[in-house]
Backbone as JSON, one array per atom type, in Angstrom:
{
  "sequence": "XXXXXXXXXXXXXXXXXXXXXXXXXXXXXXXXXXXXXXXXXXXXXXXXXXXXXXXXXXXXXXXXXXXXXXXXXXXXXXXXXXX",
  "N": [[-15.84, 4.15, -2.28], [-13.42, 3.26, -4.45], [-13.59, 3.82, -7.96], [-12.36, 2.9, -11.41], [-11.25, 4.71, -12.69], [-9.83, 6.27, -10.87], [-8.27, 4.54, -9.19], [-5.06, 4.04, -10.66], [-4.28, 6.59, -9.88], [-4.62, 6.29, -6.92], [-2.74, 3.81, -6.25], [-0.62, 5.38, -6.9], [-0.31, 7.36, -5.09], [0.05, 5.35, -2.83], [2.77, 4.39, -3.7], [4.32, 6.82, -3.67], [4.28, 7.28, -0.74], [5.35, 4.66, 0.01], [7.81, 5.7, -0.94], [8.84, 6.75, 0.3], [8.99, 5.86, 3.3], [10.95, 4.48, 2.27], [13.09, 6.06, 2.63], [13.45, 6.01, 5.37], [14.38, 3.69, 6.19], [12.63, 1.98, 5.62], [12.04, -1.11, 3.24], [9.92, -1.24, 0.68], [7.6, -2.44, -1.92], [5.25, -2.06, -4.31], [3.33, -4.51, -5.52], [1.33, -5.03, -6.9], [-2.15, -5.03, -8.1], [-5.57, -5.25, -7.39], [-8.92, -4.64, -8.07], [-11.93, -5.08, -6.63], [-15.46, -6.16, -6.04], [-15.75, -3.81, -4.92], [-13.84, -2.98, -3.65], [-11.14, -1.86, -3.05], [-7.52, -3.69, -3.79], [-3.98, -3.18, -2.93], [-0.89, -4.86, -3.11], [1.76, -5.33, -1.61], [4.92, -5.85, -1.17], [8.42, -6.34, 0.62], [11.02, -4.42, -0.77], [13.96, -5.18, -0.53], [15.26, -7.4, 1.47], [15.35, -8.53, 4.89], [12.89, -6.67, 6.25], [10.97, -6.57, 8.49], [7.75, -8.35, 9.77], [6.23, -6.93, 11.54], [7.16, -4.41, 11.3], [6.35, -4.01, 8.38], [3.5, -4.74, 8.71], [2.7, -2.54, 10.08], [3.04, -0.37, 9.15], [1.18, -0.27, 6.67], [-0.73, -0.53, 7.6], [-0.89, 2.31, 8.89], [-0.47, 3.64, 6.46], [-3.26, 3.26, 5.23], [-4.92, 4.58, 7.05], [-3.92, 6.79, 6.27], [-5.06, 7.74, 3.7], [-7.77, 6.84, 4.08], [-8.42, 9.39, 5.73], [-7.52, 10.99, 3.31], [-10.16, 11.03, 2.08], [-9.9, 8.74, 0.55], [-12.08, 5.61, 0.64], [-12.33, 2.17, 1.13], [-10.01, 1.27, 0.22], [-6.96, -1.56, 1.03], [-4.52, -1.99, 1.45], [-2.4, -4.86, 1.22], [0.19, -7.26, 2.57], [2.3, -8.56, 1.25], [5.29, -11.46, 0.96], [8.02, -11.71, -1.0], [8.73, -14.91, -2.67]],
  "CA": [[-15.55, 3.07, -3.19], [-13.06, 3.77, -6.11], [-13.7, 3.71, -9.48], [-11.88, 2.34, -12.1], [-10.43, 5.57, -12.72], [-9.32, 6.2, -9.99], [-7.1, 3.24, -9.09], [-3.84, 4.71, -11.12], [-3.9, 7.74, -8.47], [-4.4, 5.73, -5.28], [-1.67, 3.18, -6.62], [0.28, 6.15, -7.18], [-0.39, 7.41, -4.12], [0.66, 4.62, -2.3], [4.01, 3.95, -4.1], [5.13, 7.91, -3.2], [4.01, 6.67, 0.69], [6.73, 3.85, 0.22], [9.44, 5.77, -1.05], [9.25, 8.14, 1.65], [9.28, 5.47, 4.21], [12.51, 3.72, 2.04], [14.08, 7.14, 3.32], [13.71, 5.72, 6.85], [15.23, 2.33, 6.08], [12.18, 0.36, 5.82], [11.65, -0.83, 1.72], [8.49, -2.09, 0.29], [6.89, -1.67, -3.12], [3.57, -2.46, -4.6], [3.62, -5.8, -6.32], [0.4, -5.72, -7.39], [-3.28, -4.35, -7.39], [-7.0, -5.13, -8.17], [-10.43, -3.58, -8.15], [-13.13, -5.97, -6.71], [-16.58, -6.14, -4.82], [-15.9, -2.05, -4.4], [-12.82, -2.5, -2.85], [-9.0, -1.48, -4.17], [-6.77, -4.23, -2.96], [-2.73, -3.26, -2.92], [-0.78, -5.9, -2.77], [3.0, -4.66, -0.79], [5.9, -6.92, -0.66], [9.74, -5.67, 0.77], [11.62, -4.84, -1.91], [15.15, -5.42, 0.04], [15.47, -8.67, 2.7], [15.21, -7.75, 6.69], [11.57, -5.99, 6.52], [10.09, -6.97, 9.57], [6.65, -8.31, 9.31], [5.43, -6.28, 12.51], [6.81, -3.01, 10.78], [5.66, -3.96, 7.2], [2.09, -4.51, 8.8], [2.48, -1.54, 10.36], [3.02, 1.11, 7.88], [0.28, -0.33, 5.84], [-2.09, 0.35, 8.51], [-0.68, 3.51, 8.53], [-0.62, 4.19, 5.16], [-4.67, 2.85, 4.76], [-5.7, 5.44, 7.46], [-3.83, 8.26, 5.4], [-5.85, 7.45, 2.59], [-9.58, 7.23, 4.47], [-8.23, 10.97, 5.87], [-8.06, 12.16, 2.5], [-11.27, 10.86, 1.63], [-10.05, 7.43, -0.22], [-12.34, 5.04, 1.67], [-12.94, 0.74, 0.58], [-8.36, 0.86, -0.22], [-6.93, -2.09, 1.47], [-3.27, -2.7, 1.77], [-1.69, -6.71, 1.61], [1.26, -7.34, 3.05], [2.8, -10.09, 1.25], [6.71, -11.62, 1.38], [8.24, -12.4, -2.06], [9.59, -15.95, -2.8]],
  "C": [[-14.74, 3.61, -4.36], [-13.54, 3.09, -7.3], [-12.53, 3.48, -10.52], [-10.86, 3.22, -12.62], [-9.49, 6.2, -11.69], [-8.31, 5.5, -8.94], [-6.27, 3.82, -9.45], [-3.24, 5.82, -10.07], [-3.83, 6.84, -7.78], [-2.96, 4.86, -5.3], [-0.57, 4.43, -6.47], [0.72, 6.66, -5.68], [0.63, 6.51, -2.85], [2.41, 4.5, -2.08], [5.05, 5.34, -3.35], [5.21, 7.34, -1.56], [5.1, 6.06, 0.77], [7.87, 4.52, 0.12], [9.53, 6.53, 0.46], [9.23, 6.83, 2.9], [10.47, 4.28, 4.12], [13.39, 4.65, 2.57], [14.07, 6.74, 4.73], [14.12, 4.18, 7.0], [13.82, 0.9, 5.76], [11.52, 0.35, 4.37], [10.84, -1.5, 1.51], [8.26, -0.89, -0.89], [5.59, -2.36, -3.13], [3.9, -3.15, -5.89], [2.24, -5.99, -7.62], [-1.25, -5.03, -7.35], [-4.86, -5.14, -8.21], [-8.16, -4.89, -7.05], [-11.34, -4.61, -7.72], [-14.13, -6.33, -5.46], [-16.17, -4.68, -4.49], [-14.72, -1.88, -3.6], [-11.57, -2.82, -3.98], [-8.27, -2.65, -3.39], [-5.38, -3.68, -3.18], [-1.87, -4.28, -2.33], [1.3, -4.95, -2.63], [3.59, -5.4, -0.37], [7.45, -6.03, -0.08], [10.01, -5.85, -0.5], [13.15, -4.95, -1.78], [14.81, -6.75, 0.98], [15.65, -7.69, 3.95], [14.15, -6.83, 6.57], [10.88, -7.09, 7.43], [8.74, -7.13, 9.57], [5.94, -7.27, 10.44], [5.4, -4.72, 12.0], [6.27, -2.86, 9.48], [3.89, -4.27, 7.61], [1.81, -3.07, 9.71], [2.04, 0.06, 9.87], [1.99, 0.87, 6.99], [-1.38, 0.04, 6.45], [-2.08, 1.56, 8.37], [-1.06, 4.59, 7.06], [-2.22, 3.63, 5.1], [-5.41, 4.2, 5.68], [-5.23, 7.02, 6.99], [-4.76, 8.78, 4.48], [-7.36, 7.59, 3.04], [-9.32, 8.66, 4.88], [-8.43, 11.4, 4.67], [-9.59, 11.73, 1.59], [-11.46, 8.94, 0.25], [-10.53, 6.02, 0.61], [-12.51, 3.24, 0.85], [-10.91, 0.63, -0.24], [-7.87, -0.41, 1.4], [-5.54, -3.04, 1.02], [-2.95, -4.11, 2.05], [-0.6, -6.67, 1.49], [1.57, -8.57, 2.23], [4.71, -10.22, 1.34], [6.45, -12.5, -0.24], [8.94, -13.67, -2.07], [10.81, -16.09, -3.06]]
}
């Protein structure tokens, strides 16, 4: 479960995750985040047009089981699409 302190890293975390997979063409940032019921939500929109929803739910899977590997467990990636 994170802690309140802990949020700023994982966020952080995350965002390095994206750039490194804007180096392979596919862009998404982190729109957004909160802390609640023990779980981290991230909230991950494209931040270019043409992000595929099959590979933007992909990499977030991806990226959530990086995160229980290094021991960050109750983080929970949302895919959303900006207006």
């Amino acid at each position: 479960m994170p802690t309140p302190a802990e949020v700023p890293e994982i966020v952080a975390e995350v965002r390095r995750r994206l750039a490194e997979i804007g180096n392979q063409g596919v862009y998404l940032q982190v729109t957004g985040d909160k802390l609640e019921d023990d779980w981290l939500y991230v909230v991950v929109s494209p931040s270019r047009p043409g992000v595929r929803a099959l590979d933007h739910a992909n990499l977030m899977s991806q990226i959530e089981r990086e995160l229980r590997q290094q021991g960050k467990e109750q983080v929970l990636l949302v895919p959303t699409l900006e207006e």
